[in-house]
Backbone bond lengths (Angstrom), bond angles and torsions (degrees), N, CA, C in turn:
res aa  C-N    CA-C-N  psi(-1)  N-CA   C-N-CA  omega(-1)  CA-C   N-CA-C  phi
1 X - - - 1.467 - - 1.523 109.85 -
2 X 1.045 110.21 173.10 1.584 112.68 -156.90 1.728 100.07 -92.74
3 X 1.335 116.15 -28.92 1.889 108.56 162.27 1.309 114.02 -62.13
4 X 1.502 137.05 -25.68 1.162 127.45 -178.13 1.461 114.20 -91.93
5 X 1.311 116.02 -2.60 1.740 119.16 -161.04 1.827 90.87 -122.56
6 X 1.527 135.69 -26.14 1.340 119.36 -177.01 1.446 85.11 -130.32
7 X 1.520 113.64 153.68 1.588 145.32 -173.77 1.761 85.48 -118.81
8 X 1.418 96.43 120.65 1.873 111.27 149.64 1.481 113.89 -39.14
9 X 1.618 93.55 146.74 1.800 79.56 -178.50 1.681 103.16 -118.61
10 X 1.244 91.18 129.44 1.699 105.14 173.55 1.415 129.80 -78.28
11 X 1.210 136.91 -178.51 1.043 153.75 138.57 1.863 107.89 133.03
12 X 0.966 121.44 177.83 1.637 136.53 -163.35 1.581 100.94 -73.32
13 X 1.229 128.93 -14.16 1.628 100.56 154.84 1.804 111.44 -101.29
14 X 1.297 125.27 33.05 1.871 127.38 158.72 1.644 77.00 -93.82
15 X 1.431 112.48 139.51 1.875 137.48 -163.76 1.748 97.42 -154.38
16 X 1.416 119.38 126.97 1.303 119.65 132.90 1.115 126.50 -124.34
17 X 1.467 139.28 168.37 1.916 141.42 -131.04 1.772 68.07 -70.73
18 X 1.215 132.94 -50.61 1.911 109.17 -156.34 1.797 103.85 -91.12
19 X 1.399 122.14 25.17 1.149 116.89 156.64 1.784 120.78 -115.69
20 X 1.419 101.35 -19.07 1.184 107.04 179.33 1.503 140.40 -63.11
21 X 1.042 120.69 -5.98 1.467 144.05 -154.41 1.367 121.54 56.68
22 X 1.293 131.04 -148.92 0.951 140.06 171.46 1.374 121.04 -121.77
23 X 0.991 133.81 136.53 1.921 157.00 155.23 1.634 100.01 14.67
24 X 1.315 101.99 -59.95 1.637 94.70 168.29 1.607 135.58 -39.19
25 X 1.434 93.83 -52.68 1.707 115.11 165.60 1.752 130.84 -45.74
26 X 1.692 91.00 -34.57 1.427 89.95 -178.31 1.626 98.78 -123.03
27 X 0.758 148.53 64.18 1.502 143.66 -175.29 1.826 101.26 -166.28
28 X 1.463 93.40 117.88 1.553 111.81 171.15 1.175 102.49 -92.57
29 X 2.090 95.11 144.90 1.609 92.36 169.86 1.345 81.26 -111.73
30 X 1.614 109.28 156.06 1.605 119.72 174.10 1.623 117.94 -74.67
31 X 1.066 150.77 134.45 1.135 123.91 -170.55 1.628 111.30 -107.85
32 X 1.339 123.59 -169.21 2.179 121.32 -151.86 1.653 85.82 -69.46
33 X 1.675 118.17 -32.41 1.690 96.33 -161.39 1.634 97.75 -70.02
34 X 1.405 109.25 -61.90 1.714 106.63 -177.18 1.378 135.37 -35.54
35 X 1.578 87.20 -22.87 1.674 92.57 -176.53 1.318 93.19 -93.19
36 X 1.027 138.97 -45.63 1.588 130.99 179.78 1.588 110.34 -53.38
37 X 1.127 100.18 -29.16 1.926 108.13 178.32 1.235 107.92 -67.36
38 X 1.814 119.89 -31.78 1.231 108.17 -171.22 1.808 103.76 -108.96
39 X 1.339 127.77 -18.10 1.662 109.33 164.49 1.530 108.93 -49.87
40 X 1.700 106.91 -45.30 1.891 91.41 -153.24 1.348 90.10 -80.16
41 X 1.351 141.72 -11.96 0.887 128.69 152.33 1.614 142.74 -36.12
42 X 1.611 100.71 -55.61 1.748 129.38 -161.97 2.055 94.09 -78.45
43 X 1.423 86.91 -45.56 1.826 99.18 168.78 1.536 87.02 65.56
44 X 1.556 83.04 -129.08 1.879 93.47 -166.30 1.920 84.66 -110.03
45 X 0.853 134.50 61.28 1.391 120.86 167.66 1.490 112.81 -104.88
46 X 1.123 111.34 168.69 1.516 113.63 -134.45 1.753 86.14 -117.32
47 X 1.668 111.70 -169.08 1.620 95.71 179.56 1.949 108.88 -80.00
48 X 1.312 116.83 -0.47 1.480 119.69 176.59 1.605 103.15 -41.61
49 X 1.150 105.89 158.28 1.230 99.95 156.16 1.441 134.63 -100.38
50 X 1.632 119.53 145.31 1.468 103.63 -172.82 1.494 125.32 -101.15
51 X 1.361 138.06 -162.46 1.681 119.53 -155.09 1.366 98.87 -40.42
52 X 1.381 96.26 -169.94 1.539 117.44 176.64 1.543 116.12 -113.32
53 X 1.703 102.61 -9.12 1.325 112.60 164.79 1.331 113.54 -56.08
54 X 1.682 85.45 142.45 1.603 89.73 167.90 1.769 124.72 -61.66
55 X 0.993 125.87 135.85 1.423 132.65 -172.52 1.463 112.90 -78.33
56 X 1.444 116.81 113.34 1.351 115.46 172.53 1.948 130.03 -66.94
57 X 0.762 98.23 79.93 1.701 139.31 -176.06 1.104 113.35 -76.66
58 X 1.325 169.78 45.88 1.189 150.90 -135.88 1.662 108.31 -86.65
59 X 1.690 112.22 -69.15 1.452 126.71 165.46 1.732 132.17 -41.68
60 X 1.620 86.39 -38.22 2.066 93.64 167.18 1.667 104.53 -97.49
61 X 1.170 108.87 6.53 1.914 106.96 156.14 1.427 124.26 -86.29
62 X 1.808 85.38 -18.07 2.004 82.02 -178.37 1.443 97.78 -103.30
63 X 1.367 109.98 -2.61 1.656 100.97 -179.93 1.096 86.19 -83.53
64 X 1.527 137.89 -81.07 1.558 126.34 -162.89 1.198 127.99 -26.35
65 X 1.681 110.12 -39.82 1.187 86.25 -159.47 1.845 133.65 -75.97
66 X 1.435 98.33 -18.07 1.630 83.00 159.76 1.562 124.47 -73.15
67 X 0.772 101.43 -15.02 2.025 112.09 161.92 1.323 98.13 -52.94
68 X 1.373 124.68 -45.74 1.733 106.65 -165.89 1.175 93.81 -80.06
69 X 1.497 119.18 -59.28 1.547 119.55 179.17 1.398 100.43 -27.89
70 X 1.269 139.87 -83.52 1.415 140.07 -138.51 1.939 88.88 -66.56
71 X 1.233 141.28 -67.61 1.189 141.57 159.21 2.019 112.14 -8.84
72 X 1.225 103.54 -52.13 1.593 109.04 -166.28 1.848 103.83 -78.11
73 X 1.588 113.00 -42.41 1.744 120.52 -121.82 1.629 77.90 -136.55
74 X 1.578 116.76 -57.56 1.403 108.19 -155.66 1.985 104.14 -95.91
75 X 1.505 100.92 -113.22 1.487 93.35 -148.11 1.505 98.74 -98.84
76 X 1.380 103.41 24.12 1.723 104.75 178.91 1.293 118.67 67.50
77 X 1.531 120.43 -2.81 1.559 81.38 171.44 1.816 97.09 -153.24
78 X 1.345 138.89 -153.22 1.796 121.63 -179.21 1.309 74.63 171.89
79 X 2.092 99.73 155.39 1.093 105.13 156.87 1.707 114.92 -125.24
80 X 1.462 118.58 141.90 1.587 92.15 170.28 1.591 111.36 -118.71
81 X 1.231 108.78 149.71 1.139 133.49 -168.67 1.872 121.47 -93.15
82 X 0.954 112.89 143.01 1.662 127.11 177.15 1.261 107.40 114.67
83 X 1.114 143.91 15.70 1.594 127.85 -162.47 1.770 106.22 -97.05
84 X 1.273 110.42 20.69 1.149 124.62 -170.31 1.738 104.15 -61.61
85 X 1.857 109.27 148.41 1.298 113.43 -165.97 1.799 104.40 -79.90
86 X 1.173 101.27 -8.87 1.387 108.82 -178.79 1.781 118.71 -68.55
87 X 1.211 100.42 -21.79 1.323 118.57 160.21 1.446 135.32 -104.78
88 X 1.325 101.77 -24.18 1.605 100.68 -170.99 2.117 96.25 -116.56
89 X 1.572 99.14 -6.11 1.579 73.95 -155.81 1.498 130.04 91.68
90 X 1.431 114.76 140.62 1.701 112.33 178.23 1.681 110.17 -31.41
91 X 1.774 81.14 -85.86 1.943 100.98 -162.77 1.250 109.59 -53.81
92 X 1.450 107.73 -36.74 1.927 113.23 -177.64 1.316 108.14 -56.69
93 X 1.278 130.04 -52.92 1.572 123.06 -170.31 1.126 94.99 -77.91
94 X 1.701 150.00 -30.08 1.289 100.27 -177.71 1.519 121.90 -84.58
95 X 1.701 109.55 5.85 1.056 120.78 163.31 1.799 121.93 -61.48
96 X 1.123 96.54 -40.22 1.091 104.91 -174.11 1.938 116.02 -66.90
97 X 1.681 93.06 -32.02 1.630 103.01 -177.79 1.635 98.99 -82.39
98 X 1.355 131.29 -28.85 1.316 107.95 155.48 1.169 139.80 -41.03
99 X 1.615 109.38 -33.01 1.746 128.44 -167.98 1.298 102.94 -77.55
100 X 1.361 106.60 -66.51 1.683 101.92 170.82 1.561 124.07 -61.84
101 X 1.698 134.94 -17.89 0.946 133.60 171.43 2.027 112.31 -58.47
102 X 1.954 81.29 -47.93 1.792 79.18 178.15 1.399 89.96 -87.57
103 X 1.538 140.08 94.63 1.281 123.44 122.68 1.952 95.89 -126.02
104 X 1.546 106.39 -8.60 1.008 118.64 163.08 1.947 138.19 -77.26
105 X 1.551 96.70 -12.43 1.336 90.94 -147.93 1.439 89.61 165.89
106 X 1.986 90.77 147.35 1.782 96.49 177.57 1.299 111.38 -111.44
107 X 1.316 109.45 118.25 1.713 117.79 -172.29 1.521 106.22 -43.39
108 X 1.718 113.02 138.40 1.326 101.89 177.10 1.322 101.45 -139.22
109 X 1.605 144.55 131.12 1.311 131.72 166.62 1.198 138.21 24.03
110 X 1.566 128.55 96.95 1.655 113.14 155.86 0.880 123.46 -84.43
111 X 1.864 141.20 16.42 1.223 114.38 -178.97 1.476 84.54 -177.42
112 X 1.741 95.79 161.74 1.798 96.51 175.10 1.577 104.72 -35.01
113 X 0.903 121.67 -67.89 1.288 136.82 -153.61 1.278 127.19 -35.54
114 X 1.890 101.08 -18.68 1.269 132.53 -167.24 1.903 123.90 65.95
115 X 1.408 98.47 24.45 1.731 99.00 167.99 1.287 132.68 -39.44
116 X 1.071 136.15 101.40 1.380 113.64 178.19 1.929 113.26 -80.11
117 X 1.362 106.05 -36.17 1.248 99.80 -176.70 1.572 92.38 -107.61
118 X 1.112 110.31 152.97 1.636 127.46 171.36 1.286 129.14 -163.18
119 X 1.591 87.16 123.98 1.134 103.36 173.75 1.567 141.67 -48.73
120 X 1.340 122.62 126.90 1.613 112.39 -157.50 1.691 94.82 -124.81
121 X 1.272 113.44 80.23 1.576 106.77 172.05 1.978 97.37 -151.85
122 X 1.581 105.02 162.64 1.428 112.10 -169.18 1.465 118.16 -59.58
123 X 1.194 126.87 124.39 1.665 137.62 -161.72 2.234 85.39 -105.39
124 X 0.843 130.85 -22.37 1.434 136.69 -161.74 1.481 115.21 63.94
125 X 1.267 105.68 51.60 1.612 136.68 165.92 1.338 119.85 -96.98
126 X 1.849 110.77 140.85 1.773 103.09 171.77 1.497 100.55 -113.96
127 X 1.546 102.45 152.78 1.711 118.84 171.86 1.650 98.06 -48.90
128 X 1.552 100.46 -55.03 1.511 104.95 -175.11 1.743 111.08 -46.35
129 X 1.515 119.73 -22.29 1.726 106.14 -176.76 1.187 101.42 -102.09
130 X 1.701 133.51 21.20 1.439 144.75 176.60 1.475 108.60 101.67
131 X 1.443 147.31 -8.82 1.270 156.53 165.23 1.435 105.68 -17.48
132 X 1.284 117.93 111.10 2.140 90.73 152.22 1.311 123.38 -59.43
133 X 1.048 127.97 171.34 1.895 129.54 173.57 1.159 106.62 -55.40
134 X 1.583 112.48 -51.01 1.493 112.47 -165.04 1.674 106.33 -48.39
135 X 1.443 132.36 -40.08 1.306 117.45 -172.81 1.547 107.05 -93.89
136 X 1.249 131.04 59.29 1.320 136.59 -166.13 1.084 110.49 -152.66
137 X 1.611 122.22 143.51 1.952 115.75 159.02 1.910 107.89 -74.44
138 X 1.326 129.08 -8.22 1.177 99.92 -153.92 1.913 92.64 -87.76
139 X 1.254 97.30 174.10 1.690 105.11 164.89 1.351 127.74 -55.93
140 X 1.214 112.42 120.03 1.551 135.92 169.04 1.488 106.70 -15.69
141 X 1.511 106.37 -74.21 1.304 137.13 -138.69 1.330 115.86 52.86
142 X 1.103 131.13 163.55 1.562 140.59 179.67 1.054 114.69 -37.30
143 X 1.542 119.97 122.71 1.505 104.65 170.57 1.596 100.55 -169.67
144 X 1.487 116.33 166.41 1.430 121.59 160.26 1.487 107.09 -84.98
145 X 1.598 102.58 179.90 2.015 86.69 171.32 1.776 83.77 -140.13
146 X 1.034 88.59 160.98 1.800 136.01 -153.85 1.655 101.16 61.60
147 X 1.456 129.60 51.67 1.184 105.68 161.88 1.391 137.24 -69.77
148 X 0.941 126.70 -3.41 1.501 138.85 -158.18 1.551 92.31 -121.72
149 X 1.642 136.19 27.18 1.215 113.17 161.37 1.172 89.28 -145.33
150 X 1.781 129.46 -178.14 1.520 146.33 -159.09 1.840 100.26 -63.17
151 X 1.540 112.59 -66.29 1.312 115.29 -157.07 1.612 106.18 -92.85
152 X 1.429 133.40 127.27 1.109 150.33 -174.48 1.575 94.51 -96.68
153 X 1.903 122.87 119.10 0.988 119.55 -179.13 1.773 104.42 -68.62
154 X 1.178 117.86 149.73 1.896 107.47 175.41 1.400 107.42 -71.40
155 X 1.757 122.10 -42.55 1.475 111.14 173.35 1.382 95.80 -121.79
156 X 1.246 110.64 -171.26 1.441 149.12 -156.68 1.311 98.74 -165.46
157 X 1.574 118.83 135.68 1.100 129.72 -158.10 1.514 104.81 -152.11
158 X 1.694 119.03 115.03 1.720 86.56 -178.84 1.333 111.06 -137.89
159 X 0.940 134.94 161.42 1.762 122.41 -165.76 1.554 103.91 -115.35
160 X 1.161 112.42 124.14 1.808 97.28 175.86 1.451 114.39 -101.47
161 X 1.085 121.10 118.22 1.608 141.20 -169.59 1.551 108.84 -69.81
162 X 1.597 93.70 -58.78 1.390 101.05 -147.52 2.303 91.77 -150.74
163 X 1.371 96.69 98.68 1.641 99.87 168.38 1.270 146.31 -48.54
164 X 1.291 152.93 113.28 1.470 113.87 -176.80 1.560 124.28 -46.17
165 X 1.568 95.30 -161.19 1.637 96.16 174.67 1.716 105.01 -101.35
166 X 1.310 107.69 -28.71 1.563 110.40 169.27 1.046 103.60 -135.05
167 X 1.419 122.68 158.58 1.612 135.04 155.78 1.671 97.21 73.04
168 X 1.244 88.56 -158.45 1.348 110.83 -170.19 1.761 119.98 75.56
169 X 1.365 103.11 32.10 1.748 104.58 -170.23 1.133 91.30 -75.15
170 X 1.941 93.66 158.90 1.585 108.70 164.98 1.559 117.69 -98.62
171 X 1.745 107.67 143.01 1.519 85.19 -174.23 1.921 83.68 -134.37
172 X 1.048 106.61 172.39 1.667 115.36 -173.73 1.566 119.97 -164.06
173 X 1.547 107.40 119.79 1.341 102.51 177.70 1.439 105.98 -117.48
174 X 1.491 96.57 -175.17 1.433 106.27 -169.88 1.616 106.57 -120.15
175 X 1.658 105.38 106.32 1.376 135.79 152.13 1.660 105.32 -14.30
176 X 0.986 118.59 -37.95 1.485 113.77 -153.89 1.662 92.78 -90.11
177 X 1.119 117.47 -47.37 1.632 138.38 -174.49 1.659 115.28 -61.90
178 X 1.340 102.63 -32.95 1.398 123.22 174.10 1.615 109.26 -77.03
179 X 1.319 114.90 -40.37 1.366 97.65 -149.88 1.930 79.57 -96.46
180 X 1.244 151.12 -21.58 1.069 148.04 174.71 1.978 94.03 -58.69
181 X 1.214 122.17 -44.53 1.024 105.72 -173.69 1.847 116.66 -79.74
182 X 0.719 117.72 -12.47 1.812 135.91 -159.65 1.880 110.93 -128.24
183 X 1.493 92.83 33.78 2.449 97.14 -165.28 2.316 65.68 -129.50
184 X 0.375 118.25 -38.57 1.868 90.68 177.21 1.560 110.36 -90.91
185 X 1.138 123.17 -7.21 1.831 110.65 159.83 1.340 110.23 -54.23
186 X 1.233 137.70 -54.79 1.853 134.97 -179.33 1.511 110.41 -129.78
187 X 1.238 94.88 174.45 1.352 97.50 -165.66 1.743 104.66 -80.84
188 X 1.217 101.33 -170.56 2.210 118.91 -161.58 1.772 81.55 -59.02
189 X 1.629 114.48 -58.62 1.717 87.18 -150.24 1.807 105.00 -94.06
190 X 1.079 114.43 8.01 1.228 123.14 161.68 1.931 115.85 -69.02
191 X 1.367 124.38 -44.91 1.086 144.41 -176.04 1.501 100.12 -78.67
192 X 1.201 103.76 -27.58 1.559 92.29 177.64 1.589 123.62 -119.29
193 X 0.755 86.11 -0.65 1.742 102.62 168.95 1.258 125.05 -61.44
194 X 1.613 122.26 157.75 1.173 135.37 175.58 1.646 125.76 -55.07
195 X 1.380 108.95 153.98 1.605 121.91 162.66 1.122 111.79 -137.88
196 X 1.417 110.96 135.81 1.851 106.13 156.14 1.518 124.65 -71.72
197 X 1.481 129.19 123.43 1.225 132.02 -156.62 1.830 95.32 -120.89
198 X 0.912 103.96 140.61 1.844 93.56 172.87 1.255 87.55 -125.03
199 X 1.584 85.42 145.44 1.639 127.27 -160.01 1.690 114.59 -92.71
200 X 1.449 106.12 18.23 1.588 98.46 -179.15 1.491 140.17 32.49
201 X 1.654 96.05 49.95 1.360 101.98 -179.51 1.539 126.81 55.13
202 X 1.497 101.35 26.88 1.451 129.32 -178.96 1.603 112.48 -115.01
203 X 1.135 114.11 49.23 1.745 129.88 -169.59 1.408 91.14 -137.04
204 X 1.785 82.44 147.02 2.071 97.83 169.95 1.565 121.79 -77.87
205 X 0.599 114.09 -145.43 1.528 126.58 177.54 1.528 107.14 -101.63
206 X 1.881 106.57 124.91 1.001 113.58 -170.12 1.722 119.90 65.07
207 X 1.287 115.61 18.18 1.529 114.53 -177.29 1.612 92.43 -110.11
208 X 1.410 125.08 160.49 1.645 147.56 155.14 1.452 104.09 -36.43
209 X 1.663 119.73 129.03 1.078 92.61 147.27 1.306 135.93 -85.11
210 X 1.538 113.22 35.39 1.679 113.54 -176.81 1.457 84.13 -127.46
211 X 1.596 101.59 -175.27 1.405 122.96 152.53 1.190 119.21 163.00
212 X 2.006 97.20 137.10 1.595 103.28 179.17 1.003 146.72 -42.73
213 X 1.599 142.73 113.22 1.917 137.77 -172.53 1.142 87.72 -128.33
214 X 1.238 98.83 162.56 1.621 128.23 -164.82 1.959 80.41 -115.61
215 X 1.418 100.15 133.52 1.948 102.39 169.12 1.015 105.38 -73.90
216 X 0.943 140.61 -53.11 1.738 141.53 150.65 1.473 127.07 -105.74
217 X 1.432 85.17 148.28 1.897 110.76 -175.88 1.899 84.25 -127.89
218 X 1.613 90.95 128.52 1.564 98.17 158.14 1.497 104.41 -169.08
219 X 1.871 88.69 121.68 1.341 135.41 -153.94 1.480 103.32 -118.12
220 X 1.255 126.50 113.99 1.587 136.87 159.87 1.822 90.51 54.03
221 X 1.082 104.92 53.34 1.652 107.55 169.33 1.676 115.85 72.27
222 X 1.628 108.47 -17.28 1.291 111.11 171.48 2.005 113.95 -83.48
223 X 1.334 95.15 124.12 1.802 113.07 -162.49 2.191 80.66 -99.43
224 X 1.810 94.54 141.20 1.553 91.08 162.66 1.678 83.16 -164.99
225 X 1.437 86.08 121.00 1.926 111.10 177.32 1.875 108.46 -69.32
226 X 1.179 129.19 178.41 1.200 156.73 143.61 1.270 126.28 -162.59
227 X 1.378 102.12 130.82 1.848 107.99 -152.87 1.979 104.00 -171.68
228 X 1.088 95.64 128.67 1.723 125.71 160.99 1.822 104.27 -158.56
229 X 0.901 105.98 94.61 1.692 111.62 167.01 1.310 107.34 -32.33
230 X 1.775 126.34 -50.33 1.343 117.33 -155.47 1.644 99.73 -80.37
231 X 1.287 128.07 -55.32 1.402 129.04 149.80 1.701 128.67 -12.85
232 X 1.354 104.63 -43.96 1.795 105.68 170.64 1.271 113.88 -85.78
233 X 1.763 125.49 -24.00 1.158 141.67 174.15 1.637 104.03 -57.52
234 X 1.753 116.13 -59.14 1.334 99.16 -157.30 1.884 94.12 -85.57
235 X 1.392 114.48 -20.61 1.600 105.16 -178.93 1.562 107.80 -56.84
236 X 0.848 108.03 -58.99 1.986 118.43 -172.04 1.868 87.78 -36.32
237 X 1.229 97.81 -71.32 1.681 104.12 -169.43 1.379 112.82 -47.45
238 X 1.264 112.58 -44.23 1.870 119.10 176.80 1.834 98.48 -60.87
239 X 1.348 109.74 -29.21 1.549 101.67 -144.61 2.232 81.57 -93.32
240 X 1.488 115.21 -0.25 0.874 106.23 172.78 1.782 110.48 68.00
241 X 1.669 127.80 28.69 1.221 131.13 -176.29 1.518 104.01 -145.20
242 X 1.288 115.59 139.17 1.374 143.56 -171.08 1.305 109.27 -83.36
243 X 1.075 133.54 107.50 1.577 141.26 173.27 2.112 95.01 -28.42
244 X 0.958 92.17 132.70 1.545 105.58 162.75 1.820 116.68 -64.09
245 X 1.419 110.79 148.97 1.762 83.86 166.75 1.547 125.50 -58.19
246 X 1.188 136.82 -30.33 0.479 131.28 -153.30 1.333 107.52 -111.87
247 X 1.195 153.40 -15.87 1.347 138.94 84.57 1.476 135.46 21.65
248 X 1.156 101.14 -41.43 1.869 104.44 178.34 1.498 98.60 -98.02
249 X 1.396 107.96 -24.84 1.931 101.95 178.72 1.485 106.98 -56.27
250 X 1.390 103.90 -62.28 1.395 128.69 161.43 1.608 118.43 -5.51
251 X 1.164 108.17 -76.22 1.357 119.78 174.42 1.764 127.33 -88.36
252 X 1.487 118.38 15.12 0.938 146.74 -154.05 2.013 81.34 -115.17
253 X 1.385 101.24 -77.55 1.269 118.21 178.28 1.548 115.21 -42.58
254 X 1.431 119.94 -57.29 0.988 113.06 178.01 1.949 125.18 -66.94
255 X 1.365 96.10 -24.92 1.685 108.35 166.73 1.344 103.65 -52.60
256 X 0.911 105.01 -54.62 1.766 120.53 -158.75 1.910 102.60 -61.81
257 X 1.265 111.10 -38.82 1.429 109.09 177.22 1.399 124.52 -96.93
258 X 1.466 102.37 -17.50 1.885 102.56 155.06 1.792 113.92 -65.68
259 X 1.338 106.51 -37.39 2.051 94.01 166.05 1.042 127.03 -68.35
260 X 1.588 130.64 17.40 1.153 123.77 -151.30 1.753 77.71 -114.88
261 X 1.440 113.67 141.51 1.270 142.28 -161.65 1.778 85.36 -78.16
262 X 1.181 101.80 -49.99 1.932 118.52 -139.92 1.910 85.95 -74.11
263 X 0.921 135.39 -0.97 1.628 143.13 -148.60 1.464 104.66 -112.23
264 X 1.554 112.66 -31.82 1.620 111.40 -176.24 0.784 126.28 -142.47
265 X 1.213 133.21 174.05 1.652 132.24 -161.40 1.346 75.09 -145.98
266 X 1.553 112.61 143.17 1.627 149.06 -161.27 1.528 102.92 -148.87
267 X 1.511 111.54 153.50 1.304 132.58 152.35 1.248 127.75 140.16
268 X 1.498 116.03 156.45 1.449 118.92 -144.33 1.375 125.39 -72.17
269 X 1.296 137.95 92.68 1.280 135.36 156.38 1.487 120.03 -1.70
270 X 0.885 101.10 114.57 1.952 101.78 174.29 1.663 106.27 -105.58
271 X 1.713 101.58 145.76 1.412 92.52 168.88 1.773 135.31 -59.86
272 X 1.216 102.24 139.30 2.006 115.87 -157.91 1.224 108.18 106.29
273 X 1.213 128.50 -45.68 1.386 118.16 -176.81 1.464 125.06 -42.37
274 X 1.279 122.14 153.49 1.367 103.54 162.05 1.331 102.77 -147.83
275 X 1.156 145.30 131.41 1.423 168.80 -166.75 1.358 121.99 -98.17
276 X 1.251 115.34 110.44 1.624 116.45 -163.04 1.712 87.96 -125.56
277 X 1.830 98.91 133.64 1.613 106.25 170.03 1.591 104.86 -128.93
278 X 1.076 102.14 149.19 1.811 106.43 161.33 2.223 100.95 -77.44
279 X 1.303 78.56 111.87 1.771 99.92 173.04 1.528 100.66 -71.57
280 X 1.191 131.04 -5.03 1.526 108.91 166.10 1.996 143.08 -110.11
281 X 1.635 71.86 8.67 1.665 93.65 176.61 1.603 105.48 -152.53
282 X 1.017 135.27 -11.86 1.859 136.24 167.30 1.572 96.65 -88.22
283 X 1.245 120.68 109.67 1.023 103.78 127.90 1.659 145.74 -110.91
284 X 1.447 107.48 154.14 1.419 104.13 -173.43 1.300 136.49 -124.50
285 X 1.430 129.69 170.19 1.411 131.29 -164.28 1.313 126.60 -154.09
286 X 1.390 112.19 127.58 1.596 118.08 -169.28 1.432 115.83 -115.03
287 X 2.066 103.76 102.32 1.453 122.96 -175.26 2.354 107.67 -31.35
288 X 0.947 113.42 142.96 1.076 132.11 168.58 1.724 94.89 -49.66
289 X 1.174 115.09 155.44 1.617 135.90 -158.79 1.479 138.48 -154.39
290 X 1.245 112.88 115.54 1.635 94.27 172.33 1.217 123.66 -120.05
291 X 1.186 121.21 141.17 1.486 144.73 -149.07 1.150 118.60 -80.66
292 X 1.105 147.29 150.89 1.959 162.55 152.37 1.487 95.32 -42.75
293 X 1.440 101.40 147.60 1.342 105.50 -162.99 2.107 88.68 -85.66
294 X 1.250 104.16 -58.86 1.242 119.26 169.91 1.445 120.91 -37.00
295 X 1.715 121.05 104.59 1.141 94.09 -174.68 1.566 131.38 -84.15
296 X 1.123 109.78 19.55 1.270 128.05 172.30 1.512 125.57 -66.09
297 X 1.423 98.65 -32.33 1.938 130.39 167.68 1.312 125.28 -108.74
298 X 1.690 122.02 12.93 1.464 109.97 164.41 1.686 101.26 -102.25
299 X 1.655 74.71 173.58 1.731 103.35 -147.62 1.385 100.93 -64.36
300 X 1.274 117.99 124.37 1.433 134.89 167.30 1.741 114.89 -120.65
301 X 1.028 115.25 142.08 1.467 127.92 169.87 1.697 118.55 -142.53
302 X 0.668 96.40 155.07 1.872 116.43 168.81 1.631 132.09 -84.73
303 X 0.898 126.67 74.78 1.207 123.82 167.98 1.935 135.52 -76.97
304 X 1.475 93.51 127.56 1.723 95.44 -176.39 1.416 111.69 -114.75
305 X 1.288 145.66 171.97 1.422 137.22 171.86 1.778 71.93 -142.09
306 X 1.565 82.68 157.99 1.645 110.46 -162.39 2.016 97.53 -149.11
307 X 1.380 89.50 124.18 1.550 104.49 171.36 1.908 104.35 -105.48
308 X 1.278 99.01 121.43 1.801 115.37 177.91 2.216 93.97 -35.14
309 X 1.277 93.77 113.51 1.893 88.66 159.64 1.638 107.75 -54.19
């Protein structure tokens, strides 16, 4: 059976909402040199993005770097604070969250299209007409992002511009905590086995629009999830195949421990912030929302995916 053949995996980044600390713990404030590093930096640049070189930073290199640490070693995920438009301006701050994104990580594609930065606010699109969440008010639900294609970005990075008027909290659990609780529902190759995931019209030319992921891969003690329920829901159905029994336990189990209150730590992004997670063991989710009537004031954010230099 699968308790006698895999050991839970320990150490100080497995987190639940009463091990995690509190907001204080994970949230950088930038301090006058960094931020001065990043105006003359951001200059007059617009929301484009600028090189891909790494940015000579010295002061927001020593701030990051326990940000990466905590990202790599600790609780997977940090937020840092100041990127507010009140200081930098629209295009400038998200210039600026590029700068600090690459001191983390090399921006890589969100979409055929080749986006690097993208925009994550409501287009008045449904998942149901093929939409991802990100351009939607309704709820996320739990998930990594690019699961349904080959390369899993390591972080996710997102800047919040502009809030809704209700909802839209962030909440985030820990992959690692989950799957220790949900590895004795089925057996080793059941738990690790494949799903068909459809890829939301996020395939190349001549590629499926589905394709098989394993929800977990765990390699030399390193665990890395991929997961959107609604995504394995419509692939299975596209892929024309019936969840196995043991398969539906599977995801039965894991439902069952994303409702669990005691599992996550939540709360609302304010504009400047920007929120960095490790995409291979946090996963996260953004409560359903309603919007500013003005569209000048609904909720917009920035999203980056970041490959480890």
């Amino acid at each position: 059976m699968q308790s006698q053949t895999l050991e839970p995996i320990r150490g100080r980044r497995v987190w639940t909402a009463a091990t995690a600390g509190d907001a204080s713990a994970w949230t950088t404030v930038l301090g006058d040199e960094s931020l001065r590093e990043l105006e003359a930096l951001a200059g007059s640049e617009e929301t484009d993005p600028p090189s891909l070189d790494r940015p000579p930073l010295p002061s927001c290199e020593r701030q990051l770097a326990p940000v990466r640490e905590e990202l790599d070693q600790g609780r997977g995920f940090a937020i840092v604070e100041d990127l507010d438009e009140s200081r930098f301006g629209g295009g400038r701050a998200v210039a600026a969250c590029w700068a600090l994104g690459r001191l983390l990580g090399r921006p890589f594609p969100q979409d055929v299209a080749g986006t690097l930065l993208y925009d994550v606010r409501d287009t008045g699109r449904s998942v149901t007409d093929g939409a991802r969440f990100s351009v939607t008010r309704a709820e996320s639900t739990f998930h990594t992002d690019n699961a349904f294609n080959d390369e899993l970005p390591d972080f996710v990075g997102l800047l919040c511009r502009r809030a809704a008027l209700e909802g839209g909290r962030s909440q985030l659990i820990n992959a690692l905590a989950l799957y220790n609780e949900v590895m004795a529902s089925v057996d080793p190759e059941t738990l690790h086995g494949a799903f068909w995931f459809d890829r939301r019209g996020q395939e190349g030319p001549g590629e499926p629009p589905i394709a098989r992921r394993r929800l977990f891969t765990r390699d030399d003690g390193e665990l890395s999830m991929r997961y959107m329920a609604y995504y394995i829901e419509v692939g299975q159905e596209r892929a024309g195949e019936d969840l196995t029994p043991g398969q539906g336990r599977l995801l039965e189990a894991v439902e069952e421990v994303l409702a669990r209150p005691g599992m996550r730590v939540e709360f609302d992004l304010r504009p400047g912030q920007m929120l960095f997670t490790n995409n291979h063991w946090i996963l996260h989710n953004r409560t359903a929302f309603t919007d500013h009537p003005e569209a000048a004031e609904r909720r917009h954010y920035v999203r980056l995916w970041l490959r480890r230099d």
